[in-house]
VOGU-3710 file (C-alpha; in Angstrom, 3 decimals, decimal comma):
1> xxxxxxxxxx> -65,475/70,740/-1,501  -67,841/73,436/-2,597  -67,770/75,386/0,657  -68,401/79,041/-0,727  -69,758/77,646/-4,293  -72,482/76,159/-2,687  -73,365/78,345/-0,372  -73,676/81,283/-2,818  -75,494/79,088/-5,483  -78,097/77,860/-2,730
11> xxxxxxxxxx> -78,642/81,944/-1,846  -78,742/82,818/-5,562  -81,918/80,383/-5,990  -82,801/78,248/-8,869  -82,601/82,163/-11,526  -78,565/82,247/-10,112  -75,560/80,465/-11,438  -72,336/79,433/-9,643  -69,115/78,318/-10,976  -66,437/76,644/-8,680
21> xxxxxxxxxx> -62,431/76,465/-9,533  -60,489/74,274/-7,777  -56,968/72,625/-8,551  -57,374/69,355/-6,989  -59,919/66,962/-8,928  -60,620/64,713/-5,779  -61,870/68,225/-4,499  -63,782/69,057/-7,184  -65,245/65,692/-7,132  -66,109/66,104/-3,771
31> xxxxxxxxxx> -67,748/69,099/-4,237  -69,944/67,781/-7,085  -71,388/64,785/-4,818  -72,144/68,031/-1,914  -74,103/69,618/-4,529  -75,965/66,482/-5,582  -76,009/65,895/-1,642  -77,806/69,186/-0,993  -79,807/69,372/-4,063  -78,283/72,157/-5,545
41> xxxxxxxxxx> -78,409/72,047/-9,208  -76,910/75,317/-10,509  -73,160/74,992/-9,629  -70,959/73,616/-11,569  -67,379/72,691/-10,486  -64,018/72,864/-12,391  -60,697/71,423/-12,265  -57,859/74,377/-13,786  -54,452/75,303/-12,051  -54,831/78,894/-11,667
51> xxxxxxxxxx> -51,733/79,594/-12,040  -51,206/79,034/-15,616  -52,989/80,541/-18,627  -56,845/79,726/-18,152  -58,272/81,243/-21,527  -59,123/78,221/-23,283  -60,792/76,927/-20,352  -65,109/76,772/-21,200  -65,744/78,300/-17,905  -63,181/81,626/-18,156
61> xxxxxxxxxx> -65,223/82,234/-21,354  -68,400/82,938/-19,351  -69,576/86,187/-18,289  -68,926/86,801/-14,249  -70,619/90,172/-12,315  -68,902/88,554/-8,742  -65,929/86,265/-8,018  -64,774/85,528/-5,051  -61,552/84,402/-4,607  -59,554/81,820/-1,611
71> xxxxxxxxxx> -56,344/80,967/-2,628  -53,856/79,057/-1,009  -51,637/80,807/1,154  -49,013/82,281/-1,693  -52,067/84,017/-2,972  -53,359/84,679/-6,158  -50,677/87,092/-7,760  -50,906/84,892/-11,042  -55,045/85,142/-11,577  -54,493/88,902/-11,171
81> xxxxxxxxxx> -54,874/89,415/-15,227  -57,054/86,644/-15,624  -59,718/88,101/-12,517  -59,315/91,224/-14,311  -60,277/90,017/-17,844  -63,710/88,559/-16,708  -64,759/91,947/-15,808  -66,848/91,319/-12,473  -67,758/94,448/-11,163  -67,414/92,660/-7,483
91> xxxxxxxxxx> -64,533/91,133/-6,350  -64,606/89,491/-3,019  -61,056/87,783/-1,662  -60,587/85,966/1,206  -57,011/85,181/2,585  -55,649/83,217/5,252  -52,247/85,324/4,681  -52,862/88,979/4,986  -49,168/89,967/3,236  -50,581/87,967/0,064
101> xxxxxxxxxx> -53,632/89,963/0,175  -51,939/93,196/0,552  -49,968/92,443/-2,496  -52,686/91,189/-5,006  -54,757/94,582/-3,552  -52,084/96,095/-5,230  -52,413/94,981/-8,382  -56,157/94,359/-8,454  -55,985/98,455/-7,527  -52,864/99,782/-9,907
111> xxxxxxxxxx> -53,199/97,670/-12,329  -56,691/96,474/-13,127  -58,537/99,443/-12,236  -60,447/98,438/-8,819  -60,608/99,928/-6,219  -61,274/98,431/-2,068  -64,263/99,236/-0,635  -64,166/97,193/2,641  -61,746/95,026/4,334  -61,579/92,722/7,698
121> xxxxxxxxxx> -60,099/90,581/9,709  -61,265/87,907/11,605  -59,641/85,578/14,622  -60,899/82,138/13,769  -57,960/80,587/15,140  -57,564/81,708/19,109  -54,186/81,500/20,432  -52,450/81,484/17,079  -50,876/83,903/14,498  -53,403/82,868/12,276
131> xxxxxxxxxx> -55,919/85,258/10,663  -58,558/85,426/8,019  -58,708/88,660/5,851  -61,417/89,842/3,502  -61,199/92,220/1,410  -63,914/93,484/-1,085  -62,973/95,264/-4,594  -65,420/96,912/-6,730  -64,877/98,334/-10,475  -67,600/100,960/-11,377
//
């Protein structure tokens, strides 16, 4: 739907550029009529299952300083060595399945050569087991 690509291309101003990734073209779809909605003209939106190898894709040969990541609830174990790759020196991932985060921290930290500067938590969901994590990775 465009929820954090829009948001972050609206704060970047007309100078920034946003990219969205989504599996599901009726979401991507949707997200490209929010954009045209709210006037926002430098996002672009992409349909790729992250999952599988992404190199060919136009978009994964672009240049990316920040990514932010919110995969489904198995996480994003997979993307690991394509994240890497793109060589953002900012990595922001938000989870709603802390275990999955702790895992691909792993990896984004052992393997790929980042390191966590700040993690959270937050209760969005009152009276359930039900958590959002966010976790920030920088490379220097």
């Amino acid at each position: 739907l465009g929820n954090f690509t829009l948001a972050l291309a609206r704060a970047l101003g007309p100078g920034g550029g946003v990219a969205g990734v989504e599996g599901e073209a009726a979401l991507v779809e949707w997200a490209g009529r929010n954009a045209a909605a709210n006037r926002i003209e430098t996002a672009d939106f992409h349909v790729a299952d992250l999952t599988t190898d992404i190199t060919t894709q136009p978009w994964r040969r672009a240049r990316y300083d920040r990514i932010l990541l919110d995969p489904p609830r198995s996480g994003a174990l997979e993307m690991m060595p394509h994240v890497a790759a793109m060589g953002a020196a900012r990595i922001v991932y938000v989870s709603c399945h802390p275990a999955t985060l702790a895992r691909d921290a792993a990896v984004l930290v052992h393997e790929h050569g980042y390191r966590l500067e700040a993690a959270g938590v937050m209760d969005m969901f009152p009276h359930t087991t039900h958590v959002e994590s966010i976790a920030l990775f920088v490379r220097d």
